[in-house]
N, C-alpha and C positions, 0 to 999 in steps of 0.2 A: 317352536314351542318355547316357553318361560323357562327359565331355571329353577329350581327346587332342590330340597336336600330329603335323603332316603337313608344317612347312616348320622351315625352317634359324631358330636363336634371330638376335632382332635382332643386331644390331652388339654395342652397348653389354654386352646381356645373354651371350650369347657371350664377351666378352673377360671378361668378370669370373669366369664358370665353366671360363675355361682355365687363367686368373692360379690360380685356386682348388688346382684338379689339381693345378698346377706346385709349388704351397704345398705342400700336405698330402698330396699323394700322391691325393687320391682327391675325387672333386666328386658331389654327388645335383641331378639335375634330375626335377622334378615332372611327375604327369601326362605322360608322353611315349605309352603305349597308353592307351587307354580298359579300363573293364572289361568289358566286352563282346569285346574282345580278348584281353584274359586268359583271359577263360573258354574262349575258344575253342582258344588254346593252350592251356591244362593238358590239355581234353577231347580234344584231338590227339596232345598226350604219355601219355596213357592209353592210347591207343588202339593207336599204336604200341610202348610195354612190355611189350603184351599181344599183338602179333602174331608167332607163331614163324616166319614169312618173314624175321625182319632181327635174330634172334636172333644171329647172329654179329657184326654191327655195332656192335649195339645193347648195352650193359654191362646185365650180372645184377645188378651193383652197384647200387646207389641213383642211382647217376650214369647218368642216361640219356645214352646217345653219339649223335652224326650224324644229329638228327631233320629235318638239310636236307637229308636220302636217303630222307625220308618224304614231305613233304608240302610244298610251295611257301610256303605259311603262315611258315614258319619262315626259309626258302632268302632272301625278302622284305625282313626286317627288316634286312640287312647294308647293303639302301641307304634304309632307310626315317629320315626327317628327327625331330628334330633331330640324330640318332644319329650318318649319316653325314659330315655337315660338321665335328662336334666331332670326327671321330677323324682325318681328314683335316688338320683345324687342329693336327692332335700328331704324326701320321706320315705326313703329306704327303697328297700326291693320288692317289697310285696305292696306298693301303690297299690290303690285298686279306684275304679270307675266311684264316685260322689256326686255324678250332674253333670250335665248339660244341654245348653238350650242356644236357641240363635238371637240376640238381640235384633230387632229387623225395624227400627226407628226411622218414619220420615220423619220431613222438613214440620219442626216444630215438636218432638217429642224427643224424652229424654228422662233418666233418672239424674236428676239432678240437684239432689241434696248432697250436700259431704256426710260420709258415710265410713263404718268399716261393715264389713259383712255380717250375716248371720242375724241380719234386726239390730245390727250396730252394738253388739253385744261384745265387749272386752275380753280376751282372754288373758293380758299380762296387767292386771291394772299397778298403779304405782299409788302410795300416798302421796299426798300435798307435798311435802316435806324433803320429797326423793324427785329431781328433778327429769329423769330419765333412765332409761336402762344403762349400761356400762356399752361406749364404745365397740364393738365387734362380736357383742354378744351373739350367741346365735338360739333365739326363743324356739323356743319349743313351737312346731308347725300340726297341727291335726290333718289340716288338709290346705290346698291351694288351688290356685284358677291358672290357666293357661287360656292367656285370648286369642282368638286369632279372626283379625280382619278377613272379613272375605270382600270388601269392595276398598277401596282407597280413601283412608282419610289421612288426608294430606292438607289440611287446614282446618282452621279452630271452627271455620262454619261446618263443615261436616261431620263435629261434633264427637270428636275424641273426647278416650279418656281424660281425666288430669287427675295428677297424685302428688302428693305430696313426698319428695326426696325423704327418707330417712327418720319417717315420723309414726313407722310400726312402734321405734324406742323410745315410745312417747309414755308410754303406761296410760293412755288417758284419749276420751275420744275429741273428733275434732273441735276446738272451742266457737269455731265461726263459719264465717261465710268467703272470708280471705286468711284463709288459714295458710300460715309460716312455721316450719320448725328449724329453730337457731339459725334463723337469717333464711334458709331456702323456701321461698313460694310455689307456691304450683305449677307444674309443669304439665302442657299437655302430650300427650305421646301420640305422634301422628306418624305413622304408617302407608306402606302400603300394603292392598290382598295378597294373603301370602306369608305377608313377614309375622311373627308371633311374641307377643311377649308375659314372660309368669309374672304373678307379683304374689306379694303376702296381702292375704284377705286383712290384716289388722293395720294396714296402711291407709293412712287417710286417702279417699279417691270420690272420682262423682264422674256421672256421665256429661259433659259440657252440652246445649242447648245445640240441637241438629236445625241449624236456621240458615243449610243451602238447601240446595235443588233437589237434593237424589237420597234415596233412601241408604241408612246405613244400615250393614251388614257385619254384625262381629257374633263368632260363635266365641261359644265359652265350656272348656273342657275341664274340668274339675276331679281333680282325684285326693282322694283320702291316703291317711297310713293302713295299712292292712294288718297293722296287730292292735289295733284297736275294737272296741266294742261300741263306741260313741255314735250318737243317731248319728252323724257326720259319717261316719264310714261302714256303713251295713248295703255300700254296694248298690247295684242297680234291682230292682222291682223284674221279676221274673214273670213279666205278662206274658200271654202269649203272642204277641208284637214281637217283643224282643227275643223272645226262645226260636224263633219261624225266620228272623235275622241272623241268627247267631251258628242256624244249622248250616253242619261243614265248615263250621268259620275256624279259623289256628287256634289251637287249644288254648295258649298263652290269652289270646283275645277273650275266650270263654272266661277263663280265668279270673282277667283284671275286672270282666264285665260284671259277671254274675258269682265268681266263687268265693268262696265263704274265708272270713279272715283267718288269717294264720294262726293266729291262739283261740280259735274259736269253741 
């Protein structure tokens, strides 16, 4: 069996992957599922693509929607370690569930515009005038993605992300199609299934063009702040999908999933 992690990163290691984030907009931590994990998600998200029960849910798109209305498998990973401590270290303790779906892109599909999230909507913008935010600021987060490959991209054809280093502190969206901020280019972040990395949604990024063999496989786990009221974090939709998943599930899990925010 793969190696995997099931508890919160040490101290030390911890603070240097938040410091990271807070740099560059965006951190990879290794090994966080095993492969034996993976496989079992992709073979889960197959499964449900192909079932016409949740065809309204579920997008015709490449982007598979709401697979925590399928199977506990998926509902799990919102508090599974190291995962939930880091994103708690960025938007508090009362995180809660905002999204997720499986990107499941073959050969020749792809989001691939530069982009920030949300319809590419600003949240820190700058004037002309001001040519970035202040070195080591730490902007205000509403909410964040956590990726995590479920197949191996490990080269630019299987179509990783790419993001731009340190260009959340842009105030401003991306200007092009070969976008730099202060000298760093795009980088793409290639992985293997298993390993996961957060990034801030106001970072410039795009999905690169999937022009190998084999189908990519990245879920996308998204949590809000929980004292907020913003359509961004009102939590996950209490179908009866997801209430018939969530029975006898750790109450913690109930919680992050479907409970109501903190100052609500």
């Amino acid at each position: 069996m793969s190696s995997s992690q099931t508890a919160p990163l040490p101290s030390a290691e911890a603070d240097s992957v938040l410091q990271q984030f807070h740099r560059d907009g965006f951190v990879v931590v290794r090994n966080v599922l095993s492969a034996e994990e993976c496989a079992n998600l992709r073979s889960i998200t197959d499964r449900y693509a192909a079932d016409p029960a949740f065809d309204e849910s579920r997008s015709t798109w490449f982007v598979v929607r709401n697979p925590q209305d399928y199977d506990i498998a998926f509902a799990r990973l919102f508090i599974r370690e190291p995962i939930y401590s880091l994103v708690k270290a960025i938007l508090g303790p009362e995180c809660r569930f905002c999204g997720q779906n499986v990107i499941r892109n073959g050969p020749g599909q792809a989001i691939s515009n530069w982009h920030v999230d949300d319809c590419n909507k600003l949240e820190h913008p700058l004037p002309p005038d001001v040519p970035r935010w202040p070195a080591g600021a730490r902007l205000p987060l509403i909410w964040l993605s956590v990726q995590v490959p479920l197949s191996d991209i490990t080269a630019v054809e299987d179509g990783p992300t790419e993001i731009v280093p340190g260009s959340h502190y842009s105030g401003r969206l991306c200007p092009g199609e070969s976008p730099v901020f202060e000298g760093r280019p795009a980088e793409p972040i290639l992985c293997r299934a298993g390993d996961i990395y957060l990034f801030n949604h106001q970072t410039w990024h795009r999905g690169m063009p999937n022009v190998g063999q084999k189908t990519r496989y990245l879920m996308q786990l998204q949590y809000a702040r929980g004292d907020s009221l913003a359509f961004r974090c009102q939590g996950a939709e209490r179908t009866p999908a997801l209430m018939k998943v969530l029975e006898n599930a750790d109450p913690q899990l109930v919680q992050v999933m479907v409970g109501p925010p903190k100052y609500c």
